[in-house]
Every structure is written in C-alpha cells, then in structure tokens.
C-alpha positions in Angstrom: 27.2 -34.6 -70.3 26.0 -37.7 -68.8 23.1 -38.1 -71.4 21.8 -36.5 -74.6 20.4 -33.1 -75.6 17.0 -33.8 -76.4 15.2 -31.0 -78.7 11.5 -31.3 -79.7 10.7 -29.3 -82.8 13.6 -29.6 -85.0 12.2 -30.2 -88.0 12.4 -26.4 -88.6 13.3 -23.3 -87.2 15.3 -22.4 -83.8 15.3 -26.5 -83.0 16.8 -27.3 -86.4 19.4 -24.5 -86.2 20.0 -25.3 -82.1 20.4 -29.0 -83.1 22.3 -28.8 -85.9 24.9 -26.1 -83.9 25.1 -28.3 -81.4 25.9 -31.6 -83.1 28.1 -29.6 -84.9 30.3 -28.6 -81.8 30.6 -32.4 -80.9 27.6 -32.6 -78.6 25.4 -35.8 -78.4 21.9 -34.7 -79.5 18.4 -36.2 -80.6 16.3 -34.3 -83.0 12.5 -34.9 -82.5 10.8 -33.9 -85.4 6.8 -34.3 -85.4 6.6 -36.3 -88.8 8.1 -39.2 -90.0 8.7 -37.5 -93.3 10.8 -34.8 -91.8 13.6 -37.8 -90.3 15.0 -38.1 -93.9 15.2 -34.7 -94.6 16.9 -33.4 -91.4 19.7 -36.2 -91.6 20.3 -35.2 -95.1 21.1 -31.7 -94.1 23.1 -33.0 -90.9 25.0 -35.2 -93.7 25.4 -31.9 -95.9 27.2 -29.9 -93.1 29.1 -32.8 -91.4 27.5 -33.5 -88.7 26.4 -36.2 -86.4 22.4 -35.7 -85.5 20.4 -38.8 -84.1 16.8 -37.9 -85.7 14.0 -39.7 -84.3 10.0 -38.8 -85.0 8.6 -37.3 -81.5 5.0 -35.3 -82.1 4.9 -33.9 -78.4 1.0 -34.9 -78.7 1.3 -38.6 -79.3 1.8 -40.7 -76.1 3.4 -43.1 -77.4 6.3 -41.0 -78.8 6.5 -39.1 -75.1 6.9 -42.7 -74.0 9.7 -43.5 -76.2 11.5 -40.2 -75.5 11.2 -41.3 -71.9 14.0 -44.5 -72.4 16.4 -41.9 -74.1 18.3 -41.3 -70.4 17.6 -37.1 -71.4 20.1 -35.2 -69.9 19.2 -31.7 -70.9 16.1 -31.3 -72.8 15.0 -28.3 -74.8 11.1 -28.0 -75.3 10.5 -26.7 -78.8 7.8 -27.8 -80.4 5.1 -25.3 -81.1 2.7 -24.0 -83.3 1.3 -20.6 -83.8 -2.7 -19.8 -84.5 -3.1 -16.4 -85.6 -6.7 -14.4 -85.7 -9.2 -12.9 -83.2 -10.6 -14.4 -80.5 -13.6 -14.1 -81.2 -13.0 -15.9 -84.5 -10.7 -19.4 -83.8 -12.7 -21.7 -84.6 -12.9 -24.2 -81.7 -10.3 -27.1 -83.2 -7.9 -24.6 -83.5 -7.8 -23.3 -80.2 -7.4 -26.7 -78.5 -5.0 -28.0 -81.4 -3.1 -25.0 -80.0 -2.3 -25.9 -76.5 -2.1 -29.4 -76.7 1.1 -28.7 -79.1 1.9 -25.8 -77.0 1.1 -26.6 -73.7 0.1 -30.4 -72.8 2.2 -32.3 -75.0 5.7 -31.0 -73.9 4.4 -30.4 -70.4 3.3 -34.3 -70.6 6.8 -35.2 -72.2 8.6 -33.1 -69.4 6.8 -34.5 -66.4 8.6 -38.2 -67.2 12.1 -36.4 -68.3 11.5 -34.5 -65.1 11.3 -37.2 -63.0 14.3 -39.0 -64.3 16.7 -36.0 -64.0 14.9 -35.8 -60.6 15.9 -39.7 -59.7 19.7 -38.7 -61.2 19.9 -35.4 -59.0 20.8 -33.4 -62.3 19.6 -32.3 -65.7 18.3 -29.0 -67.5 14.8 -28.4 -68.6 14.6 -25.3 -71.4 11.5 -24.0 -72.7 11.3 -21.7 -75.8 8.6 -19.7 -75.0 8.3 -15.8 -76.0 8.1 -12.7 -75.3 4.5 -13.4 -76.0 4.3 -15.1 -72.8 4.7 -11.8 -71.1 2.6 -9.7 -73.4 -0.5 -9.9 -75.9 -0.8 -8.0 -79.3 -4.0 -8.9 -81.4 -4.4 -11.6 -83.2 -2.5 -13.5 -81.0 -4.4 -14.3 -78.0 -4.5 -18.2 -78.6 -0.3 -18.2 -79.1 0.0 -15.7 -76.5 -2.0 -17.8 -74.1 -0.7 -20.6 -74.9 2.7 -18.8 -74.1 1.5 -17.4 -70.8 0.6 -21.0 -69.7 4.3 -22.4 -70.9 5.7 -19.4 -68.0 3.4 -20.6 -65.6 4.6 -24.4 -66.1 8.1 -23.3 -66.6 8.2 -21.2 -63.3 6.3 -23.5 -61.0 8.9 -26.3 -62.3 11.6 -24.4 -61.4 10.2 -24.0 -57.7 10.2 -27.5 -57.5 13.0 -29.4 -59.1 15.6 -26.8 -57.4 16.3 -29.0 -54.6 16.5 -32.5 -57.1 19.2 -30.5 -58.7 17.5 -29.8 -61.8 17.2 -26.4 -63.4 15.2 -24.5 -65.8 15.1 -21.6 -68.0 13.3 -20.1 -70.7 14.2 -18.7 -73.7 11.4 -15.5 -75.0 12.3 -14.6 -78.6 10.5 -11.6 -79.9 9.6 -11.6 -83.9 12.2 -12.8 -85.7 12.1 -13.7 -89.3 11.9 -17.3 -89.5 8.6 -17.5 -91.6 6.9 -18.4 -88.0 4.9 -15.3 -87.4 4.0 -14.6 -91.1 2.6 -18.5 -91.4 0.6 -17.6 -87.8 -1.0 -15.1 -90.3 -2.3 -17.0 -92.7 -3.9 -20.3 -90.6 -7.1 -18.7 -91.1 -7.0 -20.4 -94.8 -7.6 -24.1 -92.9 -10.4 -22.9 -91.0 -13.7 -24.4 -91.5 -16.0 -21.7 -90.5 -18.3 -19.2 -92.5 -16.0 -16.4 -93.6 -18.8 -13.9 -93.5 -19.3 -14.1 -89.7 -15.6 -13.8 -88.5 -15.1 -9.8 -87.4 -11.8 -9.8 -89.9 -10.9 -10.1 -93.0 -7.7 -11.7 -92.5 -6.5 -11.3 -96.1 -6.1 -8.0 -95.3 -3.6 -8.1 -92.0 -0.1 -9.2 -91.6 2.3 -9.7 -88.4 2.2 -6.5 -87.1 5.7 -6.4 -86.3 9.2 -6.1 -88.3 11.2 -8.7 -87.7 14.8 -9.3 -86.9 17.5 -11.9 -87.7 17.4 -15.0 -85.9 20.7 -15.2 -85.1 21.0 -13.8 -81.6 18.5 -16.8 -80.7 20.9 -19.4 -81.7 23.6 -18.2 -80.1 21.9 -17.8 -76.9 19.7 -20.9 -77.1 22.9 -22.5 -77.2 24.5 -20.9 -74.4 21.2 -21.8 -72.0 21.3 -25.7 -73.1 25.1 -26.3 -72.8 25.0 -23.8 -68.9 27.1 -21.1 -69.8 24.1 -18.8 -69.3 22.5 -19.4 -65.6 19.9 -17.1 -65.5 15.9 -18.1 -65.9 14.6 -15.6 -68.1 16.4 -15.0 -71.9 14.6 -11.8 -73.6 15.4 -11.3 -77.4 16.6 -9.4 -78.4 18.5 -8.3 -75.5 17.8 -4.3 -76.7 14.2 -5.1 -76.1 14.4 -5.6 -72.6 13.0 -2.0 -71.5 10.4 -2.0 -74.2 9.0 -5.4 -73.4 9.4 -4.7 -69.1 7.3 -0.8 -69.4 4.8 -2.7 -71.2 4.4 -5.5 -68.8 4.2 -2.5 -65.9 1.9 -0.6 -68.0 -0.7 -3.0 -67.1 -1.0 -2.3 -63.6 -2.6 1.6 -64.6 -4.6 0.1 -67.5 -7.9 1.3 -68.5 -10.6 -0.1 -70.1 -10.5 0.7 -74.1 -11.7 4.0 -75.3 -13.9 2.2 -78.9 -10.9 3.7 -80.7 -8.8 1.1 -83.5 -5.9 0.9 -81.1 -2.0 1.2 -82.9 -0.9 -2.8 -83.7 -4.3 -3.9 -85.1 -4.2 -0.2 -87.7 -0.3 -1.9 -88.1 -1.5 -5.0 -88.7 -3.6 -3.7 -91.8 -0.5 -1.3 -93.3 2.6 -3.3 -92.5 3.3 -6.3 -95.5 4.5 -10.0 -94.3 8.2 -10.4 -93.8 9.2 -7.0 -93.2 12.5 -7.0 -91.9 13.8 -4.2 -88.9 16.0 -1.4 -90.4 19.8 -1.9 -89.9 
C-alpha cells in the first residue's frame, strides 16, 4: 500500500482487534483512539504482542484532530468510531441524541470528506464503514443507534456512487450482536441521563439487550479481509448465517401494519433476557 491504514475507534473493540491484526501481519497502520489517555494503553498492548502500531489521539468530533488525520497521506481508512445510546424514543434526553450522531454520523462523515478527496486527487484508496445490521433494521430501544446507523448507509452508499470513477471504493461492514460489552453498555447509558426518572415510559433497570450474542471473531476476520481487498463486495452481514433472517425482515416492511396496542416480542425479551447472554453452540 501506498499509504497507511487509518482506523478511528481503536481504543476498544473491533478497531483495537482490526488494528492490532493488522499491524501484526506487517501492515502500516494508525490507531486513532478518542482520548489521549487511551495512546499509552494501546501501545502497551501493541508492545505485549509484538507489534508495530502508530497510535495517535483522533476524537472524530474534534476538528482539529480531522485536520490532523487529513496530513497522514490515508490510503485505506476504516471509520470506526461509534457510540451506542440505548432507551426509548420517547425518553433520550436531548444531549444524548445529538451526542449520538455527531460521533456516529458527522464526525467520521466530516473526517472522510478530506480523506475522500485525497484518495480522489491520488485516483485510489478504500473507504470502510462499520456500520450494522442496525442500519438495515430497528429493534426498541435502539432507535437513536439504529438511526444513526441508517444515516451511516445512506452516507456510505451515496459515496460509493460517487468516488467509483476517482477510483476509490467503499464498503461496509454490518455486525449483528456480538459480545464485545458494546450492546450491554448501550443498555445502561440511561444511568448518565439528567432527566426525571419518574417521567421516562421505562424502567430501564429492568431491560437488557434483547438479543444473545455471538463471538466476535467472524468480524475480525472479515473486517480484515474488506480493509486489505480480498473481499470486493459492498455489503458484509454478520454473521454470514444471518443473512435470510436479517433480508425477510427488511422485506417484511413493505406489508407492515400499523401495531395492534399489544407488548410486541423484543421489548417482552428485552425484560426476560439477562446482559451478556451468549448464543448456544
């Protein structure tokens, strides 16, 4: 590769795994991690497994660290970064909404409109996007993530319309749950709200992610194989046995009716299932 790998969000999760893999294998790549606290800690562990990982501090939602990711010469960049805000719709208090796409949403589509350009000028680069299969579908409790989501395939897709003949491409990665603390955590943000618990339709102590969860393993591998081009095609459901599931539920829509005033399945899940639980082997 002409340039680095550039992934936003490795302080934790898929990015750190992704970065570390891929430093690992001999590839140049940069670590953005959103705090400056999480630079020490993520070269000590690239130190622990003998690896090579240029960390910098890159918070998607500060311009001045966009800016600075801009002189890095980017040649394939993986957008990471995100946060998830669990709870109803009717309850998300206002901050948290908008905290939610601007980590989400504007700050990497910010950061990718100067990468884009570049790769544009250079007539070559990759642009990946770890969205979710929650940008295809909606499950309560997660219609701030899930929107957020929906908006990252909107971006993604129109930018893949119009870098294709600057030689630039782009995929997306859509992980269903997997156990990686993510979901469970996007359960429990209602603890920072400042708000009057006794007006909020929920009690959110009572609900978990209603979803098992499976091993994240399957999303390394793959995210891998979409950064480095051995996997050319746009869209990467996971996991891969999902695929019929996710599609009858996304054509489902089109003979939707309006609800019936009956608890419908996921939120009665949501109150029965406990955090963490893992899918049955």
């Amino acid at each position: 590769m002409a340039g680095p790998i550039l992934i936003t969000g490795a302080g934790s999760g898929f990015g750190k795994e992704v970065a570390l893999r891929l430093a690992g294998a001999g590839h140049e790549v940069i670590a953005g991690v959103e705090i400056i606290a999480q630079v020490g800690v993520l070269r000590a562990e690239a130190r622990e497994r003998g690896v090579g990982l240029r960390v910098e501090k890159l918070d998607v939602t500060d311009p001045g660290d966009r800016e600075k990711a801009w002189t890095w010469n980017v040649e394939v960049l993986l957008n990471n970064a995100g946060v998830s805000e669990g709870g109803a719709t009717a309850d998300i208090p206002e901050e948290r909404l908008r905290r939610q796409f601007e980590v989400n949403v504007f700050g990497p589509v910010l950061l990718t409109q100067g990468i884009a350009r570049q790769m544009a000028a250079r007539r070559g680069g990759r642009i990946v996007f770890m969205s979710s299969v929650a940008g295809l579908t909606v499950d309560p409790f997660t219609g701030a993530y899930a929107g957020s989501k929906h908006a990252v395939e909107a971006f993604a897709d129109a930018l893949d319309q119009e870098l294709a003949e600057f030689g630039v491409t782009v995929a997306t990665i859509n992980p269903g749950p997997f156990l990686t603390g993510f979901n469970d955590t996007m359960f429990e943000t209602w603890k920072e709200w400042r708000d009057d618990p006794a007006e909020r339709l929920y009690d959110y102590a009572e609900l978990a992610f209603p979803h098992e969860q499976y091993d994240p393993e399957p999303v390394y591998r793959k995210t891998v194989e979409v950064v480095l081009g051995e996997d050319i095609r746009y869209r990467h459901l996971l996991p891969a046995e999902t695929e019929p599931q996710v599609r009858a539920q996304v054509d489902a829509q089109w003979g939707r009716r309006i609800n019936d005033g009956r608890r419908p399945d996921l939120v009665r899940k949501a109150y029965d299932i406990g955090p963490g639980t893992p899918v049955e082997a």
